[in-house]
MARLO-924044 format. One line per field, with one value per residue (C-alpha): z, y, x; residue number from 1. Coordinates in nm, 4 decimals. Each point is the difference from the previous one (the first is absolute). Layout:
up: c(Z	...)
north: c(Y	...)
east: c(X	...)
nr: c(NUM	...)
//
This chain:
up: c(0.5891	0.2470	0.3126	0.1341	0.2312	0.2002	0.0426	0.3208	0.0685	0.3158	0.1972	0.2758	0.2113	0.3248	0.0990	-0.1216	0.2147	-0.1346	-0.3377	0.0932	0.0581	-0.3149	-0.2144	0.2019	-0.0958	-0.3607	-0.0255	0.1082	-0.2672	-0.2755	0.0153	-0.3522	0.1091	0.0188	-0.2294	0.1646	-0.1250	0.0343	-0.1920	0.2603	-0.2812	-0.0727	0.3564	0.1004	0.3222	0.1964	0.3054	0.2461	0.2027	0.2952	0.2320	0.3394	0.1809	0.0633	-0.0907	-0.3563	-0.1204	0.1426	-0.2199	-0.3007	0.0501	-0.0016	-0.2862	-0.1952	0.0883	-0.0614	-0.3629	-0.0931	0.1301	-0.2911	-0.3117	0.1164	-0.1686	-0.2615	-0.0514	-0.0289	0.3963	0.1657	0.3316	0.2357	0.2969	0.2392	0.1815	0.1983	0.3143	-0.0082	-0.1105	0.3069	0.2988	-0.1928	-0.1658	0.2036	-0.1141	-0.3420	0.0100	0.0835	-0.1479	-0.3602	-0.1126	-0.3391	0.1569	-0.0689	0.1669	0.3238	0.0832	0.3240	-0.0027	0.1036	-0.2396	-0.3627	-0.0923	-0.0396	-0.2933	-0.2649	0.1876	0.1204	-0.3766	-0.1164	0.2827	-0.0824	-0.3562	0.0635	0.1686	0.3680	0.2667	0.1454	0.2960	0.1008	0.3176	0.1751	0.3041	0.0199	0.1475	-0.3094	-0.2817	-0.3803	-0.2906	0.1615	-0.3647	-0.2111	-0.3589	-0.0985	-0.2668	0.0461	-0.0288	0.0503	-0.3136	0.0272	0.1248	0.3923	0.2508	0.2971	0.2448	0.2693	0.3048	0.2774	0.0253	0.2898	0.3110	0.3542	0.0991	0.0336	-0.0539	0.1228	-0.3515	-0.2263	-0.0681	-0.1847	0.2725	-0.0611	-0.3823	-0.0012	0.3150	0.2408	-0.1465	-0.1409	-0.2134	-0.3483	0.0413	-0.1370	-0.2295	-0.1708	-0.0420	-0.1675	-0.2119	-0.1059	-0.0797	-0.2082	-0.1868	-0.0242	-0.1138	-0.2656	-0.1291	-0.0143	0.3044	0.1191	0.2978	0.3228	0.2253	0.3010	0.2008	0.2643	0.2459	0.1600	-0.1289	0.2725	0.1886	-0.2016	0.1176	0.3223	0.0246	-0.2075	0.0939	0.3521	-0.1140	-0.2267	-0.3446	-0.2518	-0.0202	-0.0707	-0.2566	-0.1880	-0.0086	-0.1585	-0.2672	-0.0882	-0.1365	-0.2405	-0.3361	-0.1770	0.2753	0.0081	0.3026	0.2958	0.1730	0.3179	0.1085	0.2798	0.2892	0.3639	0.0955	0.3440	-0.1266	-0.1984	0.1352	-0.0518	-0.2392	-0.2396	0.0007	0.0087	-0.3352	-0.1646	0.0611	-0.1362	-0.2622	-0.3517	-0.1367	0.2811	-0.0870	0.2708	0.0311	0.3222	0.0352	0.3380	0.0103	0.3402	0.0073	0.2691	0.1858	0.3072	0.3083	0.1136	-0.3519	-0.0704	0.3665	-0.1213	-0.3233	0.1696	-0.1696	0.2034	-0.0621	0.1359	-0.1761	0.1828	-0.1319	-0.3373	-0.0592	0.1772	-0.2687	-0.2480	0.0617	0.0586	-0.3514	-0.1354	0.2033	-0.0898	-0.4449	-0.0386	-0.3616	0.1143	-0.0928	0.2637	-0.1356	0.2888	0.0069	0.2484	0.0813	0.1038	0.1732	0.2664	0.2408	0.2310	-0.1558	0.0840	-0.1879	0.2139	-0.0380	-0.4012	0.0195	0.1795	-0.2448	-0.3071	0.1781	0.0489	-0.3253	-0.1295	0.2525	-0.1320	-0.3765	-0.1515	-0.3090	-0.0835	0.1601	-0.0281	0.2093	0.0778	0.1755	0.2959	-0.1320	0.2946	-0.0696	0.1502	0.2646	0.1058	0.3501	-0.1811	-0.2051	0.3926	0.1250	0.0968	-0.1583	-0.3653	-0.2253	-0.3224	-0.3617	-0.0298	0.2351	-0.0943	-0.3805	0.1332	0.2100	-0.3204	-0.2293	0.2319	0.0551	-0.3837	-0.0897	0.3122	-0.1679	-0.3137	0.1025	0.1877	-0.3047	-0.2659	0.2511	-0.0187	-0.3655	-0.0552	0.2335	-0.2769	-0.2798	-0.1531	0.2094	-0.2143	0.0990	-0.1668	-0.1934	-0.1105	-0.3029	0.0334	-0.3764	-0.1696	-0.0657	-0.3406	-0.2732	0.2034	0.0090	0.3635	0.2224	0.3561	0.2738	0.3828	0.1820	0.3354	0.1834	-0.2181	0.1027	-0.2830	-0.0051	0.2933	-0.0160	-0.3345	-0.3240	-0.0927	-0.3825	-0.2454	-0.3815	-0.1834	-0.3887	0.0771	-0.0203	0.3631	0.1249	0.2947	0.3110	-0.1411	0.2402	-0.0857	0.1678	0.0146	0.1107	0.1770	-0.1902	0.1442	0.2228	0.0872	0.2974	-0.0129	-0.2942	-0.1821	-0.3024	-0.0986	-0.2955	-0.0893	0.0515)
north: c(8.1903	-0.3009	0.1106	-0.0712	-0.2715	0.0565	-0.2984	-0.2078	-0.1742	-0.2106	-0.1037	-0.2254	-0.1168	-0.2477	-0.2975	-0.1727	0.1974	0.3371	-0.1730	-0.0397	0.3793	0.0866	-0.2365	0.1756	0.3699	-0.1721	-0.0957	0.3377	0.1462	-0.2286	0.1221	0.2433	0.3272	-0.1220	-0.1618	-0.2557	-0.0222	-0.1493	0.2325	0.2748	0.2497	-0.0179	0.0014	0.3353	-0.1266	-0.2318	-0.2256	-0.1737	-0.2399	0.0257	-0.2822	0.0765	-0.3372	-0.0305	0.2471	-0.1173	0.0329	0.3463	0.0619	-0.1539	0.2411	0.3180	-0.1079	-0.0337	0.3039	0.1742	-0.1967	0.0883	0.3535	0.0240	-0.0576	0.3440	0.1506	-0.3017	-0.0783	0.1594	-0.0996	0.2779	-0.1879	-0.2575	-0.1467	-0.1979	-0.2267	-0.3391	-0.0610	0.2733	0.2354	-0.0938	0.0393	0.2280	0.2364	0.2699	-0.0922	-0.0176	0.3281	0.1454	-0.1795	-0.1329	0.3276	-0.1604	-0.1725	0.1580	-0.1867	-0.2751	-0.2687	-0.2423	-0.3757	0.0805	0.2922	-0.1217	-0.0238	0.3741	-0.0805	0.1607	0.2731	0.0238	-0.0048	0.2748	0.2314	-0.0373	0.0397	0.3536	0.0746	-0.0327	-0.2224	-0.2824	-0.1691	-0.2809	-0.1917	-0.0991	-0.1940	-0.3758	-0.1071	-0.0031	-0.2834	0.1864	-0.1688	-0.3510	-0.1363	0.2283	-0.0990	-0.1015	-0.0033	-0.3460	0.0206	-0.3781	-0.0928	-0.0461	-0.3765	0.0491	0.3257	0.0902	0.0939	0.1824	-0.1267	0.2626	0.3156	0.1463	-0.2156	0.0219	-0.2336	0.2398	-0.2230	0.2062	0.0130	0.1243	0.3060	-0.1656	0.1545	0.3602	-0.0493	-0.1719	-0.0043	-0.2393	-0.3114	-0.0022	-0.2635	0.0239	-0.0657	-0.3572	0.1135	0.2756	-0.2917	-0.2794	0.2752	0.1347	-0.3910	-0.0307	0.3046	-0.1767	-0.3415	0.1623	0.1444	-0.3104	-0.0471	-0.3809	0.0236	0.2335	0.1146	0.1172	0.2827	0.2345	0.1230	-0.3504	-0.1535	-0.2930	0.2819	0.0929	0.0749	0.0236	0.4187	-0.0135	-0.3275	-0.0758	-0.3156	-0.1562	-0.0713	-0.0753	-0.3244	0.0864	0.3013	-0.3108	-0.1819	0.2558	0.0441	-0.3257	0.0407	0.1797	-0.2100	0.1285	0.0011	-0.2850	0.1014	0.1896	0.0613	0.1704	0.1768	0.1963	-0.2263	0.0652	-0.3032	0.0401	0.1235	-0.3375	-0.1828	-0.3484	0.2000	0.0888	-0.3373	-0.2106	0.1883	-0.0192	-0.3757	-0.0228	0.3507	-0.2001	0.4058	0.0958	-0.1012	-0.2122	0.3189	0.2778	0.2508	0.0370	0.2881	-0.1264	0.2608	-0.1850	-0.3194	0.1489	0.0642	0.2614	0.1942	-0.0901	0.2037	0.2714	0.0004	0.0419	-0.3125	-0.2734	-0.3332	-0.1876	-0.2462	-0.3354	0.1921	0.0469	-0.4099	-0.0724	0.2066	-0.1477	-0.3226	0.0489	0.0765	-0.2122	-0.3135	0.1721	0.0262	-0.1901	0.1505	0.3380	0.2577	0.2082	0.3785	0.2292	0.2692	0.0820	0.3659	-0.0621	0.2386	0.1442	0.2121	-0.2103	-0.3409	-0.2021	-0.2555	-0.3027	0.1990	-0.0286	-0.3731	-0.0998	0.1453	-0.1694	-0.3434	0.1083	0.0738	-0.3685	-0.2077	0.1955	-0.0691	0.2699	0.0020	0.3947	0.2177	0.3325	0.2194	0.3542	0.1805	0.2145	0.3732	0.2666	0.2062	0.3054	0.0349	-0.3285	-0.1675	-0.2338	0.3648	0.0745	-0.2971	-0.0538	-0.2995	0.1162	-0.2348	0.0951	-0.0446	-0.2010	-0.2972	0.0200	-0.0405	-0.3260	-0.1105	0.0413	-0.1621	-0.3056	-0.0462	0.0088	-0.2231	-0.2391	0.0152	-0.0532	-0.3369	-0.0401	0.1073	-0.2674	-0.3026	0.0706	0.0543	-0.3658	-0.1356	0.1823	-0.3266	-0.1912	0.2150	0.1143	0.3084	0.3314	0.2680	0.3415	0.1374	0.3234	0.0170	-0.1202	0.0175	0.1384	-0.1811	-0.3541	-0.2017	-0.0018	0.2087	0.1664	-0.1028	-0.0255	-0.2566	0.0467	0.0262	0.3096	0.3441	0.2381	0.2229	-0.1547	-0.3618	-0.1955	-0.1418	-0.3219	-0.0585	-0.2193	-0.1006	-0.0161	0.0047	0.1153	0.3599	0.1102	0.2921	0.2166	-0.1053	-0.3038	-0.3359	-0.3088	-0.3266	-0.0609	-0.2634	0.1114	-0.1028	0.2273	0.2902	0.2896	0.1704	0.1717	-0.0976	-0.2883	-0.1690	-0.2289	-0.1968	0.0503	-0.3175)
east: c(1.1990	0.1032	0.0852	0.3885	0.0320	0.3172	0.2500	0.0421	0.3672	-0.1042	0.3307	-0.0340	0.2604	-0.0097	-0.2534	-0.2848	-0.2028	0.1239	-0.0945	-0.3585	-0.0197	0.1798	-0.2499	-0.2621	0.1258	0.0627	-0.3672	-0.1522	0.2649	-0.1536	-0.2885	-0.0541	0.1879	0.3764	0.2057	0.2870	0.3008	0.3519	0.2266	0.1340	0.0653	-0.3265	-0.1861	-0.1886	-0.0629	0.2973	-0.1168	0.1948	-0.1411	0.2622	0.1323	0.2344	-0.0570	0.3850	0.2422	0.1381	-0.4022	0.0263	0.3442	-0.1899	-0.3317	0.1954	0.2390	-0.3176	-0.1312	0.3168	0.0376	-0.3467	0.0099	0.2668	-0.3088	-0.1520	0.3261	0.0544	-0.3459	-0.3535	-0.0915	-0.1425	-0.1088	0.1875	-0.1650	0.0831	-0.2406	0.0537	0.1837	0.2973	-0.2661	-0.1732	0.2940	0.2202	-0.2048	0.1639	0.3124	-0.1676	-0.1198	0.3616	0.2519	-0.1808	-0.1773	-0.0231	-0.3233	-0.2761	-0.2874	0.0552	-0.2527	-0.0089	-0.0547	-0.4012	-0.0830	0.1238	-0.4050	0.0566	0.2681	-0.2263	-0.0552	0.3577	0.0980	-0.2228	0.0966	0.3562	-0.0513	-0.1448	0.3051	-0.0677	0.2099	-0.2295	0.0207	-0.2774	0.1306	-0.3408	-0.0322	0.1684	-0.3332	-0.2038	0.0746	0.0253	-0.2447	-0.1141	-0.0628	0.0928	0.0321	0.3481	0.2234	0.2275	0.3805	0.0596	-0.0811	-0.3891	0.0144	0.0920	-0.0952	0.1120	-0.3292	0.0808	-0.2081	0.0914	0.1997	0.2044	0.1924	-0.0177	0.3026	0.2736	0.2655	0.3149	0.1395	-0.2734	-0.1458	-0.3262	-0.2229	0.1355	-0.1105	-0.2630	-0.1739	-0.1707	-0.1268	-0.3572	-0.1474	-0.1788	-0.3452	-0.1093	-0.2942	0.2615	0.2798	-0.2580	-0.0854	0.2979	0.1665	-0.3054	0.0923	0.3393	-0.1213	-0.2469	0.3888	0.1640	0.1396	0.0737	0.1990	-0.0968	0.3213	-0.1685	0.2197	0.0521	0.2639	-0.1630	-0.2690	-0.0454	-0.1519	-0.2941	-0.3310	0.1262	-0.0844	-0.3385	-0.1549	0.1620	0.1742	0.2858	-0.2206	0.2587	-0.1941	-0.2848	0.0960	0.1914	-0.2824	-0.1838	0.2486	0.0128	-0.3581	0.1053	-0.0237	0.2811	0.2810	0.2038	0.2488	-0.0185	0.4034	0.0283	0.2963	0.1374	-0.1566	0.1737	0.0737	-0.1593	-0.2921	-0.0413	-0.3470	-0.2024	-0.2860	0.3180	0.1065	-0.3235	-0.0685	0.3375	-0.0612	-0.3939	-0.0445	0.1825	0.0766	0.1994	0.3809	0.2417	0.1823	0.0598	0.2774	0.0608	0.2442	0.1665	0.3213	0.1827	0.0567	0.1764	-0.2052	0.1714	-0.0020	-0.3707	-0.0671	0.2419	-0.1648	-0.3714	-0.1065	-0.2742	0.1972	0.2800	0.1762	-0.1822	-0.3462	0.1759	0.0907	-0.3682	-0.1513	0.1696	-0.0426	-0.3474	-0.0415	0.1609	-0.1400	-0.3243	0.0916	0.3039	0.0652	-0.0179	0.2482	0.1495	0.1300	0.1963	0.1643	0.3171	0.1827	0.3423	0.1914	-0.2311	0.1966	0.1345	-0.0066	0.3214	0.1758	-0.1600	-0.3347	0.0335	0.1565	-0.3168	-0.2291	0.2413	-0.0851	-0.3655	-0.0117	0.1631	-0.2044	-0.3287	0.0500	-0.1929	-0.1203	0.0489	0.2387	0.1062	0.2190	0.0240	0.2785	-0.1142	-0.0810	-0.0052	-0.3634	0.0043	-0.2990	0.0351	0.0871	0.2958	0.1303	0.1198	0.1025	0.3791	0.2360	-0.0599	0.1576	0.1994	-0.1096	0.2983	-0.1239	-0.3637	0.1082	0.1778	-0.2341	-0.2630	0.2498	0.0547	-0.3735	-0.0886	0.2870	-0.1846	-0.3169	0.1253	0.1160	-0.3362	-0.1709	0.1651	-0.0195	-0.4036	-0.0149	0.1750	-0.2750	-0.2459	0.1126	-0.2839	-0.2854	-0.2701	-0.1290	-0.2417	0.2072	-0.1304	0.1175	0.2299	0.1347	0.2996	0.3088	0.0947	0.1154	0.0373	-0.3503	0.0159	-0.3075	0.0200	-0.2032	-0.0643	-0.1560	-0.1849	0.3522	0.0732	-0.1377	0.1379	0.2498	0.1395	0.0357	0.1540	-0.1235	-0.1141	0.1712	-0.2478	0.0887	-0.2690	-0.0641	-0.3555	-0.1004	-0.0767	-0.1826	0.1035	-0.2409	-0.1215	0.0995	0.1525	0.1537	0.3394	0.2020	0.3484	0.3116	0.2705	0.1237	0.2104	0.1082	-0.3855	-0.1829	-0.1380	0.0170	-0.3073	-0.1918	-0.3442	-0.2710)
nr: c(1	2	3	4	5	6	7	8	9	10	11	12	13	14	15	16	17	18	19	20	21	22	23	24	25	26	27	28	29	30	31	32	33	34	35	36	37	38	39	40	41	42	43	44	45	46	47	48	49	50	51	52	53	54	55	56	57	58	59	60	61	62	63	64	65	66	67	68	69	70	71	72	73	74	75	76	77	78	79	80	81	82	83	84	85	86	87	88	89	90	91	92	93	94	95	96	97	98	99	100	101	102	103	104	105	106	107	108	109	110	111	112	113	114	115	116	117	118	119	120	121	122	123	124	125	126	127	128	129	130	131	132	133	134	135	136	137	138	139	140	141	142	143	144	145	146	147	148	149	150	151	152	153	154	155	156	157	158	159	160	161	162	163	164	165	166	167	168	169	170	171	172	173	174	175	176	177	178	179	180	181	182	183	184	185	186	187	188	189	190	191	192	193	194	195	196	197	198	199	200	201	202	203	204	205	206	207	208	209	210	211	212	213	214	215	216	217	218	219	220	221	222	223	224	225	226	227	228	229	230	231	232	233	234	235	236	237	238	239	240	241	242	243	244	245	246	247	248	249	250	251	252	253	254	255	256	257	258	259	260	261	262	263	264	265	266	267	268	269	270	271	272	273	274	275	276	277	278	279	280	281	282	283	284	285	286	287	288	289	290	291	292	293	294	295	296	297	298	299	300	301	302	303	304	305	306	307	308	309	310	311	312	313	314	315	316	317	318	319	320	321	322	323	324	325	326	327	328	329	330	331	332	333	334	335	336	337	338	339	340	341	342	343	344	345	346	347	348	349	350	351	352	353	354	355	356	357	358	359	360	361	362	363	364	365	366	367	368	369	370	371	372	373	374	375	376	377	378	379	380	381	382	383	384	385	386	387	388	389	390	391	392	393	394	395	396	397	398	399	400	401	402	403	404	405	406	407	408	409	410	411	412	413	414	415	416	417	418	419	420	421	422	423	424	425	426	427	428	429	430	431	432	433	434	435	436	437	438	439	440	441	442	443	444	445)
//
């Protein structure tokens, strides 16, 4: 008689990061005595993967729980746990106001999921919160939710900046890097799967190797990537501008894998709100950096990120960031309005601003970048440039793809028409023919 393999519905909500561990649980989960599943009704175990980086992700964590608390009525689900970053801070809170969760798990224990699951299938309530000094499955096997030809490898855990505004540090815990020999050989797991293109992150990558090898090595760990036969691109993101150094550069400019592409999340232009905020630049380091790079690979792309309504940022304050922000021309931008994290230094600060003005203050820099955004893509006409192949669009012969400017999920689309059949990750040439406000249209050569 074959045994019953209960059924897994994995949820998981926040960053690419958080992804990395999900995939990670996933894999352990594939491994012969579970059964996954995407059909709630039919889920004996329910995971959720939580996020709380700002306070909507918190919202959206325990709305899921809630929701999915409801299939243990509706449904067959006799066990809901929670694991991920809320899990990790609130799992008090957890523990007294959700009782529908059965086990918790914190952002350095989720190796323990099997475990975790078994426990709380036999009834008992499960808690696994270990310390945020150790680092949870270094290469663990992985099942991809990207689609198989791009992964996400996580190259450090943890933070020790302590920006004013986020409560990273209180989740996941100082900043310690991956070790090199488990990285090679878990993108070498990922090539042998398919996997083309390499998006290298962290809370901030530009510092790894820093704790473990007593120097910035982000270099040399490219370099070592790029021997890998089957990857095709390596894209770093979450680089602190400051931390930005001449090894980074040198090899952006010599190693052919690793795209013309940073995000440098730089949250502010203001000199007086960077120092508020806790962050190490001022603007004048800001537009040396930048031009630095871009002196250094003139068709780099530039991604940022912005918060606007810190407490205490003026009108003048926000003006002089909009003109920052026009004079810089970046190639990516996204905005986030300030979100007051209990615990931290900013949560206590005096001058909070409304929702009301940092919704306008958003608004006015999207609709900014917008503008920035479409006077860049018309410069894009007649340049030939590398696409990967994301899939199509149904019905119409016309495929989806990104080019080295594109990280997915948050940057656009470059549009090709094609009669030819296509597959998803292969590469191509196109030749730019038209734009949008964010994407591309092209033909291909």
């Amino acid at each position: 008689m074959t045994q019953y393999k209960p059924k897994i519905l994995f949820v998981s909500l926040g960053c690419d990061k958080n992804r990395v561990d999900a995939e990670k649980m996933l894999g352990l989960l594939g491994q012969g005595d579970y059964t996954l599943t995407d059909d709630e009704r039919e889920a004996d175990v329910i995971i959720v993967n939580t996020c709380c980086f700002i306070t909507e992700a918190k919202q959206e964590s325990i709305d899921s729980l809630i929701e999915l608390a409801g299939y243990k009525q509706e449904g067959r689900c006799r066990a809901l746990i929670a694991t991920g970053c809320m899990a990790q801070r609130y799992a008090d809170e957890i523990r007294q106001s959700l009782p529908e969760v059965d086990a918790i798990v914190g952002t350095t224990a989720y190796d323990s999921i099997r475990e975790v699951i078994d426990s709380a299938l036999s009834g008992q309530h499960v808690e696994k919160l270990d310390e945020l000094s150790r680092i949870a499955l270094e290469d663990g096997e992985r099942i991809l939710t990207t689609g198989g030809h791009y992964a996400y490898l996580k190259i450090a855990e943890g933070c020790d900046k302590h920006c004013t505004y986020c409560a990273i540090p209180l989740m996941r815990g100082p900043y310690r890097s991956v070790p090199k020999e488990s990285l090679i050989r878990e993108a070498g797991k990922l090539a042998g799967a398919g996997v083309k293109e390499l998006i290298l992150v962290a809370q901030e990558t530009t510092l790894y190797g820093t704790d473990l090898y007593g120097r910035k090595c982000l270099h040399e760990l490219i370099h070592e990537l790029a021997q890998i036969e089957q990857i095709r691109w390596i894209r770093v993101l979450y680089c602190y501008p400051e931390e930005i150094y001449d090894g980074l550069i040198d090899c952006m400019k010599s190693e052919k894998k690793f795209v013309h592409y940073l995000d440098l999340p730089i949250q502010h232009s203001s000199d007086a709100i960077l120092r508020r905020m806790g962050r190490r630049t001022s603007e004048e380091d800001l537009r040396r950096i930048i031009e630095r790079l871009r002196e250094a690979v003139p068709d780099i792309i530039l991604r940022t990120t912005l918060i606007t309504g810190f407490p205490g940022e003026t009108r003048e304050q926000f003006e002089d960031l909009c003109r920052f922000i026009n004079e810089m021309e970046f190639n990516r931008l996204g905005v986030f309005t300030y979100s007051q994290e209990e615990g931290t230094p900013a949560a206590a600060m005096k001058d909070q601003i409304d929702e009301e003005t940092k919704l306008e203050r958003r608004d006015e820099l999207m609709e900014l970048q917008q503008e920035i955004s479409r006077d860049l893509n018309e410069r894009m006409y007649g340049i030939e440039t590398d696409v990967m192949i994301e899939g199509y669009v149904p019905g119409e012969n016309v495929f989806i793809g990104r080019g080295y400017g594109d990280a997915p999920e948050v940057d656009g689309f470059i549009f090709v028409s094609t009669d030819e059949p296509l597959e998803t990750g292969s590469f191509i040439r196109v030749r730019i023919t038209g734009c949008s406000d964010y994407d591309l249209t092209g033909e291909m050569i």
